[in-house]
C-alpha positions as CSV (number, residue, x, y, z in Angstrom):
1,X,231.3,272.5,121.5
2,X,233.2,274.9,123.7
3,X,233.3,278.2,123.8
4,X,236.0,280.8,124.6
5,X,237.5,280.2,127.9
6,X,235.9,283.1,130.4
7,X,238.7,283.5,132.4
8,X,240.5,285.3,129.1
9,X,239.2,288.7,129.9
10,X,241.0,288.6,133.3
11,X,244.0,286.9,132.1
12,X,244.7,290.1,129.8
13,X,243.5,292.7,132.2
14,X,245.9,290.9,134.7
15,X,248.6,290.8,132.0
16,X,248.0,294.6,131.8
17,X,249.0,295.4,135.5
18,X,251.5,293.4,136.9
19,X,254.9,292.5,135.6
20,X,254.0,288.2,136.5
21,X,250.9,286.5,136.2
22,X,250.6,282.8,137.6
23,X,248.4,280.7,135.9
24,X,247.8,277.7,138.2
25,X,245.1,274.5,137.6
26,X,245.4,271.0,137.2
27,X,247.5,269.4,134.7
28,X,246.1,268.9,131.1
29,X,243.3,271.3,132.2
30,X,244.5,273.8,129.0
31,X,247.0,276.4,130.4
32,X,249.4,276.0,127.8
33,X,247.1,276.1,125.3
34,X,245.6,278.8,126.5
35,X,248.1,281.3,126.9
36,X,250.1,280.1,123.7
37,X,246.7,281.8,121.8
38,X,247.2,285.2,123.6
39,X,247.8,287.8,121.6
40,X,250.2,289.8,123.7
41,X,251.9,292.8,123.0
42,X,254.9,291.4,122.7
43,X,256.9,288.6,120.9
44,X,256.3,285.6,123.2
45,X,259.2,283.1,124.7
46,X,257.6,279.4,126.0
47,X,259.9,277.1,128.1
48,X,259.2,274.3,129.1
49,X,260.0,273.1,132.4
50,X,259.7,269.6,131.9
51,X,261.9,269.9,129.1
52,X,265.8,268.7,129.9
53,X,266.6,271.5,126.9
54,X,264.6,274.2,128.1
55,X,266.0,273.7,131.7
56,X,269.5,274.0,130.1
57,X,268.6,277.4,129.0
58,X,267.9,278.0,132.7
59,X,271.4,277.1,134.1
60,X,272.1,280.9,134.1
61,X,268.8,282.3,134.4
62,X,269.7,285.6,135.0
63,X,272.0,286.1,131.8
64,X,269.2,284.2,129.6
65,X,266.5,285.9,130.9
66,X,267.7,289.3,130.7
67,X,268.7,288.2,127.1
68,X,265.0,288.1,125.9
69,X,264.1,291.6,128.6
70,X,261.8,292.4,125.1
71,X,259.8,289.4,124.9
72,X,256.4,287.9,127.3
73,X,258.4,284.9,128.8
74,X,256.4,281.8,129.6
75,X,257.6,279.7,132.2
76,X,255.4,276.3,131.9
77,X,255.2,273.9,135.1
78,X,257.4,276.0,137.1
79,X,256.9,274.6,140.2
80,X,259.6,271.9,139.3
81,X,262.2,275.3,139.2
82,X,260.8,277.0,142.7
83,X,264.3,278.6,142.8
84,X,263.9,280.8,139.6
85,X,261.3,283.0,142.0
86,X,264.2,284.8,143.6
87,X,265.3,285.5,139.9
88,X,262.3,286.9,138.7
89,X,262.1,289.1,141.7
90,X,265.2,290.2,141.3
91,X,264.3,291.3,137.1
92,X,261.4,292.4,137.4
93,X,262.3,295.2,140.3
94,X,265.6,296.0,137.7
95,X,262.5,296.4,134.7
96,X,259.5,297.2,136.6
97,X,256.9,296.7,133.7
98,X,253.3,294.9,133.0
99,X,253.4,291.6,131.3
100,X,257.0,290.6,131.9
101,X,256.3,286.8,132.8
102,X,253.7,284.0,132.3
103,X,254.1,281.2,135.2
104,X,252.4,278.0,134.3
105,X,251.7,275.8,137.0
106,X,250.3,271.9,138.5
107,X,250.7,273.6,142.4
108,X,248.8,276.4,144.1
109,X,251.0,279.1,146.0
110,X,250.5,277.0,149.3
111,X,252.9,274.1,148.1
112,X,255.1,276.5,147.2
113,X,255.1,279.1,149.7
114,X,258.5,279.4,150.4
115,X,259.6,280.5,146.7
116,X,256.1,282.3,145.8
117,X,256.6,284.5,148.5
118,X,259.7,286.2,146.9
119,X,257.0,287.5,144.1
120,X,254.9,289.2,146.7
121,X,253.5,292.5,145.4
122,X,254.7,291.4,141.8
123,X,252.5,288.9,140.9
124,X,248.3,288.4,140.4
125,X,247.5,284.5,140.4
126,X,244.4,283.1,138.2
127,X,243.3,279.7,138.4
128,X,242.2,277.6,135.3
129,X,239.3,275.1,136.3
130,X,238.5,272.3,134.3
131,X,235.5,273.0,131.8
132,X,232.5,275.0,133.5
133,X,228.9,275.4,132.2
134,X,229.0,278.8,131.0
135,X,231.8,277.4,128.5
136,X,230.0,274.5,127.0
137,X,226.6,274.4,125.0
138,X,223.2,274.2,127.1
139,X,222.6,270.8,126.4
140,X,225.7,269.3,127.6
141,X,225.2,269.4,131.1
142,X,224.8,265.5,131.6
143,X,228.1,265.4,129.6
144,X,230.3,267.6,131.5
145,X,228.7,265.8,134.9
146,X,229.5,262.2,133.6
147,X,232.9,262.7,131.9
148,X,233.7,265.9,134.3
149,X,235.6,268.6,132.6
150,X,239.1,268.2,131.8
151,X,239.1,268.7,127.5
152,X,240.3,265.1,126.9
153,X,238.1,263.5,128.5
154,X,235.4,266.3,128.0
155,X,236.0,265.9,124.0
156,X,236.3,262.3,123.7
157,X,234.7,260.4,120.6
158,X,233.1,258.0,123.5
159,X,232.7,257.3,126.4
160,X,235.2,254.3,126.4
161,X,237.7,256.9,124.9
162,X,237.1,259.4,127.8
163,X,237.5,256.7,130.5
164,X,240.8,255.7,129.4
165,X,241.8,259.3,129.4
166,X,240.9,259.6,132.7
167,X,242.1,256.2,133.9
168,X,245.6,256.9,132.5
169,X,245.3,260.6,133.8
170,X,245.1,259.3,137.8
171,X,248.2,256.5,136.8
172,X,250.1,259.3,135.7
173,X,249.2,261.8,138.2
174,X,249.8,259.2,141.1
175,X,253.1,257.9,139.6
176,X,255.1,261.2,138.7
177,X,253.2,264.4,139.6
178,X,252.7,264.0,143.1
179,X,256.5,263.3,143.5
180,X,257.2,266.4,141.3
181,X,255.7,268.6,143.6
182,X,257.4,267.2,146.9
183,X,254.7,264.0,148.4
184,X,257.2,261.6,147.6
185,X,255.3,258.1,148.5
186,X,254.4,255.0,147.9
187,X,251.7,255.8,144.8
188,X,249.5,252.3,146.0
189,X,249.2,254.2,149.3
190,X,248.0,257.5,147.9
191,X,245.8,255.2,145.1
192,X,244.0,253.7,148.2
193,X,243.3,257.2,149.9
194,X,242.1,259.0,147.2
195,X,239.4,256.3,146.1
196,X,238.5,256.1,149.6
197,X,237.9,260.0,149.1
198,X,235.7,259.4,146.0
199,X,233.5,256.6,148.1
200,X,233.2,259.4,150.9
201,X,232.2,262.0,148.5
202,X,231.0,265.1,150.4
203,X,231.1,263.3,153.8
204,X,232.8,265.3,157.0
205,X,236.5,264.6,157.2
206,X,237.6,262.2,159.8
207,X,241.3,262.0,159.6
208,X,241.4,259.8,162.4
209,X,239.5,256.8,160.2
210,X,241.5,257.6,157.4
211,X,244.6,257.3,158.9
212,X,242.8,254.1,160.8
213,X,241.9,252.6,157.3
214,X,245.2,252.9,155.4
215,X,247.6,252.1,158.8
216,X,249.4,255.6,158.7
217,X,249.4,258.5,161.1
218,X,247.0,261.3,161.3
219,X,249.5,263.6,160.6
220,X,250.2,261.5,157.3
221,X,246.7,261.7,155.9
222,X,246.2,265.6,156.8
223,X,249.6,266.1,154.6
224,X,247.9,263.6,151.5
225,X,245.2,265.5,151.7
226,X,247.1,268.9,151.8
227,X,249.1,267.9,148.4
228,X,245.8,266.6,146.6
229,X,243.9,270.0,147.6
230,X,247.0,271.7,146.6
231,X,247.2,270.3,143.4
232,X,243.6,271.2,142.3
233,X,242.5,267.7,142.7
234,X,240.1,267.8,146.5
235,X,238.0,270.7,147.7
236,X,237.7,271.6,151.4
237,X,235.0,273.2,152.4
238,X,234.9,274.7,155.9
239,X,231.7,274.7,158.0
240,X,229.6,278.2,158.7
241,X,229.9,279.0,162.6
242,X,230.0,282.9,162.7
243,X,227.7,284.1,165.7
244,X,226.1,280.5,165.9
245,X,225.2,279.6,169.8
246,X,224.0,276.0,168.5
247,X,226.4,272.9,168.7
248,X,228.0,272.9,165.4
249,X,229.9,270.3,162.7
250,X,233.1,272.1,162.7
251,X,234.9,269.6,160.4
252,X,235.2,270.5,156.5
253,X,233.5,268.7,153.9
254,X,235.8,267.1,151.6
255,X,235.1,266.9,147.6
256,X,237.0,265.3,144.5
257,X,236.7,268.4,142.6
258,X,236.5,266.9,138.6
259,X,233.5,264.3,139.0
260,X,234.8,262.5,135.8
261,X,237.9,261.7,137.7
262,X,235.7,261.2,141.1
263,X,233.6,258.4,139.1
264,X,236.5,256.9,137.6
265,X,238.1,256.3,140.8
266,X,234.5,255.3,142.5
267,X,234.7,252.8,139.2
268,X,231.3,254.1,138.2
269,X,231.5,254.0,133.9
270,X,228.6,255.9,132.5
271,X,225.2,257.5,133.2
272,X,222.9,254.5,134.1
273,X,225.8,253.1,136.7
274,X,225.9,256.4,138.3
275,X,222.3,256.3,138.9
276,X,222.0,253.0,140.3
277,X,224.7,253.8,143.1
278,X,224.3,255.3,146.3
279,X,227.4,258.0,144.8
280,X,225.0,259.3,142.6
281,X,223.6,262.2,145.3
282,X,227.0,262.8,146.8
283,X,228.6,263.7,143.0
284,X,225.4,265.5,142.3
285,X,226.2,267.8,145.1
286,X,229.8,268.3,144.6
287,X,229.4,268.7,140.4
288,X,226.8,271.9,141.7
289,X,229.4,273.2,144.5
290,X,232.2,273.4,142.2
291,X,230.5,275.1,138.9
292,X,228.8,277.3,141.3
293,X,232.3,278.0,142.9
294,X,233.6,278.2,139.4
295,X,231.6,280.4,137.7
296,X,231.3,283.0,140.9
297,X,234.7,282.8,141.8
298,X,236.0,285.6,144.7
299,X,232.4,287.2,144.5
300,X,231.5,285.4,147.4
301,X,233.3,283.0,150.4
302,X,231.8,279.8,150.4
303,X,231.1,277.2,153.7
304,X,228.5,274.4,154.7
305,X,225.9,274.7,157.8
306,X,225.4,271.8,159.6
307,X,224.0,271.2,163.4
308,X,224.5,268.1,165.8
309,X,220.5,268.5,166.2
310,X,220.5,267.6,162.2
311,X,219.7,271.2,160.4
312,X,221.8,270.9,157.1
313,X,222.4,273.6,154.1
314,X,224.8,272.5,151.6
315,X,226.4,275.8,150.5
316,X,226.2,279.2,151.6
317,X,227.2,282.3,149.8
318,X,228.5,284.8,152.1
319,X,229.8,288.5,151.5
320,X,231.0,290.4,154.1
321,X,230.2,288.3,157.1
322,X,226.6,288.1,155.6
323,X,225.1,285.2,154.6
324,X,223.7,286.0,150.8
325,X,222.2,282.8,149.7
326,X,221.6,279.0,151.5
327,X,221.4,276.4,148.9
328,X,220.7,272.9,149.1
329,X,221.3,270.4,147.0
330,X,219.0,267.8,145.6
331,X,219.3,265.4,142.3
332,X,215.3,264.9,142.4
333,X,213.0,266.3,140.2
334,X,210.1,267.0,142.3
335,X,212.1,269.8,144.9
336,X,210.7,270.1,148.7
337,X,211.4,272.9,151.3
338,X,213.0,270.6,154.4
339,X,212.7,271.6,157.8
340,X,216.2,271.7,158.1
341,X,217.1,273.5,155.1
342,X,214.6,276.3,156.9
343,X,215.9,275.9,160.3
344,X,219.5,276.7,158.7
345,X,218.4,279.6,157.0
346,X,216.9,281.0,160.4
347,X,220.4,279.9,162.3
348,X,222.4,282.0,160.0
349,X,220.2,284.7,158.5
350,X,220.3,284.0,155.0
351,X,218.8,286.7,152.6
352,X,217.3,284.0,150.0
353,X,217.3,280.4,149.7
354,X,217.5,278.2,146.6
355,X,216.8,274.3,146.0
356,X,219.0,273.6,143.2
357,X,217.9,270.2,141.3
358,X,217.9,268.4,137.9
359,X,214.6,270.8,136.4
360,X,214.1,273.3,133.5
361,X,211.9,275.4,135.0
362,X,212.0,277.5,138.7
363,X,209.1,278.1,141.1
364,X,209.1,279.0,144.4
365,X,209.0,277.1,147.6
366,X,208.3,279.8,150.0
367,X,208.5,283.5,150.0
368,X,212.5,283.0,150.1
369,X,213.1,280.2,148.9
370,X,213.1,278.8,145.1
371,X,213.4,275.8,143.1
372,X,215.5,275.7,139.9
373,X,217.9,273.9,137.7
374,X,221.9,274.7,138.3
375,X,221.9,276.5,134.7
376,X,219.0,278.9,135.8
377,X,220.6,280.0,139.1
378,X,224.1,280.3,136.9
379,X,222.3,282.9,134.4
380,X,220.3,284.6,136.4
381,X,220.8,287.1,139.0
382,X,219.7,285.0,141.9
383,X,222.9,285.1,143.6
């Protein structure tokens, strides 16, 4: 069972200040459904992009859209109509009020910089992540990890049933959306790189020995992986070297955000696969990194520590240049402080430390440091 998406609370408050909101995430993730349950304050108008009718409507967008000035307008996938950003500008200063628009979208504001610049001052972005923990019941966490947590695939009778979803979720998303929002290639090529993403799973990124491996350029690889971050499907995570005089990693970590899609593409079906496969402590890692990323949000900026002489921390929290919280990592269920996870913790000053692993109950390591499960440290004020 899931419960009420959290990010509705700041979808309306947003909705209450400025005159567009963009709702971005990946595609079947539940934006449309979402937002077509709002109660707004106004009579509602949903186009869809993808639509050859809806488009038609569009071919003077300024007479149709100043047609329905009364109504919540909701633009779905409108990153395949960049151009109707000028528009919108160009309304919304004429009728200056909260709540005007509702952009749907399958690209963040990077891939489409150019156009999303014109709504500068006019518009508050929100991004809709897969499923989360705080939106699912507490004993689903082995669930959400396996089958990740897109809804389809999330609410699937089986597990055969969820890893067709997701099978047929990468074909399509390989075959058509990547060319709808501008990496036109060949899809085998793209195929290849991002299951030799999922086999690297939290490893440094060498775009050198990518580019080595598939017989491209670097310059090649960096833009793959700039369309698959930009599309909600990698994370990059940049390494901590504020004020550090050690010799530092200063490449990003690179993740497969969804870990139902990463273990589809690693060919991993089920539970007692996963746990058999050296992928099973690399997934672990990145299914923590992105709830805790999901459920925390702006609170905090987020990097990884790592030293040439071998000290490692998996995720610090920083706010204001300070360095809140060091966490590492661990699918284990009998948790140990490491030397390294207390040498990084020394290098960059942390406040607290937390071992986050697959147990019920916390206890303490040390007089910073604790052990507990990823649902504890979620609920709890640890952070």
């Amino acid at each position: 069972m899931v419960k009420d998406r959290q990010i509705l609370p700041l979808l309306q408050e947003y909705l209450s200040i400025f005159p567009a909101v963009g709702l971005l995430g990946p595609r079947q993730v539940g934006k449309t459904t979402l937002v077509k349950n709002l109660k707004l304050e106004k009579d509602s108008l949903y186009l869809d992009l993808e639509k050859s009718s809806d488009r038609a409507k569009l071919v003077d967008p300024e007479l149709f859209l100043k047609a329905h000035a009364d109504k919540t307008v909701i633009l779905d996938e409108i990153q395949l109509m960049p151009e109707l950003f000028a528009e919108l500008r160009s309304l919304i200063d004429e009728q200056r009020e909260p709540g005007r628009f509702i952009l749907l979208g399958s690209a963040s504001p990077d891939l489409i910089r150019k156009s999303a610049d014109s709504l500068a001052g006019r518009i508050g972005y929100l991004e809709l992540t897969p499923f989360y923990l705080g939106e699912i019941d507490s004993d689903e966490l082995e669930k959400l990890w396996i089958r990740g947590g897109f809804p389809l695939s999330f609410f699937a009778k089986n597990e055969r049933e969820s890893q067709l979803w997701r099978r047929n979720f990468i074909k399509t998303y390989l075959e058509r959306d990547l060319a709808q929002i501008g990496l036109s290639t060949d899809p085998r090529l793209i195929e290849r790189f991002w299951m030799m993403l999922a086999n690297a799973q939290g490893g440094i990124w060498n775009g050198e020995s990518f580019a080595r491996a598939l017989g491209i350029t670097r310059p090649t690889v960096n833009r793959y992986l700039e369309f698959l971050e930009g599309s909600f499907m990698v994370r990059i995570l940049a390494p901590f070297h504020q004020n550090i005089k050690k010799r530092l990693v200063k490449s990003p970590k690179v993740f497969i955000r969804d870990t139902g899609l990463l273990h589809s593409l690693a060919g991993v079906e089920g539970m007692d696969a996963l746990i058999n496969q050296l992928l099973v402590g690399p997934s672990w890692e990145g299914f923590v990194i992105e709830q805790i990323i999901s459920t925390l949000k702006d609170e905090f900026e987020y990097y990884f520590y790592r030293t040439h002489q071998g000290a490692e921390c998996d995720l610090l929290l920083v706010k204001n240049g300070v360095v809140k919280t060091a966490i590492e990592i661990k699918n284990t269920l009998s948790p140990k402080l490491s030397k390294g996870m207390q040498i990084s913790m020394e290098d960059t000053g942390a406040e607290s430390g937390m071992i986050i692993c697959r147990i019920s109950d916390s206890f303490p390591l040390s007089e910073k440091v604790m052990a507990l499960g990823l649902r504890e440290f979620l609920g709890n004020s640890f952070v």
